[in-house]
C-alpha positions in Angstrom: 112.0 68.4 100.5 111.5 70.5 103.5 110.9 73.9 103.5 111.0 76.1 106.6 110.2 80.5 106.7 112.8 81.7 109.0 111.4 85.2 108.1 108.2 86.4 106.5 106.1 89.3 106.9 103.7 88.0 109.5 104.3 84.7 112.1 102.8 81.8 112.8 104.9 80.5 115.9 104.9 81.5 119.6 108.6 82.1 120.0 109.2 83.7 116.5 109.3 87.5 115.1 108.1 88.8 111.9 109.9 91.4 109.8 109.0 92.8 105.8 111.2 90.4 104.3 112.0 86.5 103.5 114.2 84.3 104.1 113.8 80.3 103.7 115.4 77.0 104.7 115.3 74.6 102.4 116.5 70.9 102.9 116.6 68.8 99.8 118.9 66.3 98.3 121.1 66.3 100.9 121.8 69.9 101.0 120.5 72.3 103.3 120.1 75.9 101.3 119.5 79.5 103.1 117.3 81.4 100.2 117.3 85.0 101.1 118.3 86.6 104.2 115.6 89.1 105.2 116.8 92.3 105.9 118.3 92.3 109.4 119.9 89.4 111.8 116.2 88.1 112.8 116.3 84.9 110.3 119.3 84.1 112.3 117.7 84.3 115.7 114.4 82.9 114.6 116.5 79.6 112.9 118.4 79.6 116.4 114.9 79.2 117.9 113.5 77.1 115.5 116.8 74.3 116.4 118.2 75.3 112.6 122.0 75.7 112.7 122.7 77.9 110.0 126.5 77.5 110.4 126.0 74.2 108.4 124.6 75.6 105.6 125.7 74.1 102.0 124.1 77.2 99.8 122.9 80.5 99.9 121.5 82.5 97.4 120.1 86.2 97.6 116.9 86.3 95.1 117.7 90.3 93.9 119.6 93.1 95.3 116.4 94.6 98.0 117.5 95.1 101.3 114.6 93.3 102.3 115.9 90.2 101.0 119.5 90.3 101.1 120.4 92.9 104.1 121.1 89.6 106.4 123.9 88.8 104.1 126.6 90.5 106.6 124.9 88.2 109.4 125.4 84.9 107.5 128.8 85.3 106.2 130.0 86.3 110.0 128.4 82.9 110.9 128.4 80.5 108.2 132.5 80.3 107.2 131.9 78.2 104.3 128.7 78.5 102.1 129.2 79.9 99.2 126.8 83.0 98.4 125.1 83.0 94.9 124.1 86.4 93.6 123.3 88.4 90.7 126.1 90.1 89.1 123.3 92.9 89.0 122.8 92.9 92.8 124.6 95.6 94.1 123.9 98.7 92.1 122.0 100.9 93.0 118.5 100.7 93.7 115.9 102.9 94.8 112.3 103.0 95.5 109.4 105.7 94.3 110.6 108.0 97.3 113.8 107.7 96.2 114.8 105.7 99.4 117.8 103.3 99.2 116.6 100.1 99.1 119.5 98.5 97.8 122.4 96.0 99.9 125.7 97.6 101.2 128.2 97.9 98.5 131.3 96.8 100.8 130.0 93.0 100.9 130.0 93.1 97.1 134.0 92.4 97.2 133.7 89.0 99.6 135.5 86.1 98.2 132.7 84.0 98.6 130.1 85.4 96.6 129.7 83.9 93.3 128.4 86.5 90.8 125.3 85.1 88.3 124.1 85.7 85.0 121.5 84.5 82.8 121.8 80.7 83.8 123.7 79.3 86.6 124.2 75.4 87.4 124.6 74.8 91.5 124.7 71.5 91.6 122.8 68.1 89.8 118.9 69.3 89.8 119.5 72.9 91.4 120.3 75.3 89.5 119.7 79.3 89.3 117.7 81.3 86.4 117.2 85.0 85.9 115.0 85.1 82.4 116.5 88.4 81.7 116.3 87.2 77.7 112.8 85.4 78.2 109.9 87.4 76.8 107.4 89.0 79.2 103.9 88.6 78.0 101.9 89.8 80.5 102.8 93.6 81.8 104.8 94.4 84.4 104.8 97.4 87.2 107.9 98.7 88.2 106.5 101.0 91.0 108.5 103.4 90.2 111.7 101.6 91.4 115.3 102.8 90.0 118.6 101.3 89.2 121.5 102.9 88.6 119.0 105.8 88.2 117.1 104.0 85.1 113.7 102.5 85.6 113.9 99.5 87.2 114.0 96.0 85.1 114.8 93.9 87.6 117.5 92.2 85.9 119.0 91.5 89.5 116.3 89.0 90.4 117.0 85.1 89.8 114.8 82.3 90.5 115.8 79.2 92.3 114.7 75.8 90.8 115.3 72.2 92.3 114.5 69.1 90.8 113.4 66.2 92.9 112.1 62.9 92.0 109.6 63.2 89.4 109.1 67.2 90.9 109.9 70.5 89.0 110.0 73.3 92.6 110.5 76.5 91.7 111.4 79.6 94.3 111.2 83.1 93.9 111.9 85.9 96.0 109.2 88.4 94.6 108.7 87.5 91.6 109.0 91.1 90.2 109.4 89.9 86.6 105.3 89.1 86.9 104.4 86.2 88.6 102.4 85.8 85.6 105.7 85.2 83.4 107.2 83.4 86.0 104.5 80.8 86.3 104.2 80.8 82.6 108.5 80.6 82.3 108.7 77.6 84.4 105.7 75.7 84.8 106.6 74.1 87.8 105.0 71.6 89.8 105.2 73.8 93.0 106.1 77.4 93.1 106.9 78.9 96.6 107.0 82.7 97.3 106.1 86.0 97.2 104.2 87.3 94.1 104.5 91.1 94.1 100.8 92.1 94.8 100.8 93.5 98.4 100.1 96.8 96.5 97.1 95.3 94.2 93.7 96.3 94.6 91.3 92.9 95.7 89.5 93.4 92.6 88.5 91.9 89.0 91.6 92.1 87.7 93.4 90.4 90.9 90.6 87.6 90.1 91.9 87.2 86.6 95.6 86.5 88.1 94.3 84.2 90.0 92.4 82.1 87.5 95.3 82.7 85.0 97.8 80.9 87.5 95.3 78.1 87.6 95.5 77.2 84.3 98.9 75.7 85.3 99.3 71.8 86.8 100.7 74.2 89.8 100.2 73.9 93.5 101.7 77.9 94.9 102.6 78.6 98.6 103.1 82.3 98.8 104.3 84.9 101.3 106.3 87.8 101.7 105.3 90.5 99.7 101.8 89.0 98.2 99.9 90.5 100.9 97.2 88.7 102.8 94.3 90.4 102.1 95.6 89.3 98.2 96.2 86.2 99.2 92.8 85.4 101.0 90.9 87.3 97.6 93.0 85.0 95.0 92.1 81.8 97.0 88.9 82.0 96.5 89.6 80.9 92.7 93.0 79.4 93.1 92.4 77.1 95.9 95.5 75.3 94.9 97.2 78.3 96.4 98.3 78.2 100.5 100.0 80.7 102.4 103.4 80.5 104.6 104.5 82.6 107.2 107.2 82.7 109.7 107.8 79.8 112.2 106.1 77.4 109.6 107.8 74.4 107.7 106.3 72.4 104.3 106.6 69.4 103.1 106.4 68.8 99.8 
């Protein structure tokens, strides 16, 4: 499995640009899945430099309805014609951040044909398959920041997690794990987990230390990005050294 960042909040490439956001290329099994679609047309122009032709894309999939996630969507249905677009049936209410700011994806791509609307549990294809946990229990505390949907707080019920199944290896992605990366970690118990955990806002303290050493517990290795933050990153290391960072530009193996 190959994974590439064709957006991420900081870049690690000459000829690449770095937006708030994610979006990953992922080739495995013979298909070649888009996960996320940052929030402008820069994961197209980045692939374009990068030699990745999106337009042959099998899958897509948009992690949770945040602009910053899926506000490329527009960009890949002009240019892919036939990938079909897995979503949350959640995605496209509305949400809004502490401010009150929109934050949400544009309501008049929620009618295209080719998005396939997602529940609890959705089967993509022999070892890939889509999971939002909505009905799993969350024992460790989450944070919603203050976020809304549909004016309620904000449970994140959009947000669905991405698992693949190669070989003897259990790979789990997530958007931003906004469910607790915590309960996410604990849900799955994969053998790798890659992306952002939600902690860009978290002070580099005792408690951040206790995350860390809580995700260790776990037969785990975690790439992260997006929206842990790097100063969190770089503080969690330090007792999960399991735990490697991906930014734009940069492709895994795994």
């Amino acid at each position: 499995m190959r994974i590439t960042a064709l957006v991420e909040n900081t870049a690690n490439h000459p000829h690449v640009t770095a937006e708030h956001g994610l979006s990953l290329y992922i080739e495995t099994a013979g298909k070649r899945i888009l996960f996320d679609m940052g929030q402008s047309n820069l994961f197209w122009r980045n692939a374009e430099v990068l030699g990745i032709d999106l337009s042959r894309v099998d899958i897509a999939v948009v992690s949770h309805g945040h602009y910053d996630h899926g506000g490329g969507l527009a960009t890949f249905l002009n240019g892919n014609e036939t990938a079909p677009v897995y979503i949350s049936r959640y995605a496209f209410e509305e949400h809004r951040n502490q401010a009150g700011k929109d934050i949400g994806l544009s309501p008049a791509l929620s009618g295209c044909e080719r998005l396939v609307f997602t529940d609890e549990a959705y089967e993509i294809a022999g070892g890939i398959a889509l999971c939002s946990c909505n009905k799993q229990s969350r024992h460790h505390p989450t944070d919603d920041g203050g976020m809304t949907a549909e004016g309620e707080a904000e449970d994140f019920r959009h947000e669905q997690y991405l698992l693949i199944e190669e070989g003897a290896k259990k790979v789990l992605i997530s958007g931003c794990s906004h469910k607790g990366i915590l309960n996410v970690a604990e849900w799955f118990k994969p053998d790798v987990l890659v992306g952002g955990f939600h902690l860009f806002k978290h002070p580099c303290n005792a408690d951040l230390t206790a995350i860390a050493r809580q995700l260790a517990t776990h037969h785990t290795d975690y790439i992260t990005c997006h929206c842990t933050g790097v100063e969190q990153y770089e503080w969690m290391q330090k007792s999960l050294p399991r735990l490697r960072y991906l930014a734009t530009g940069e492709t895994i193996e795994i």
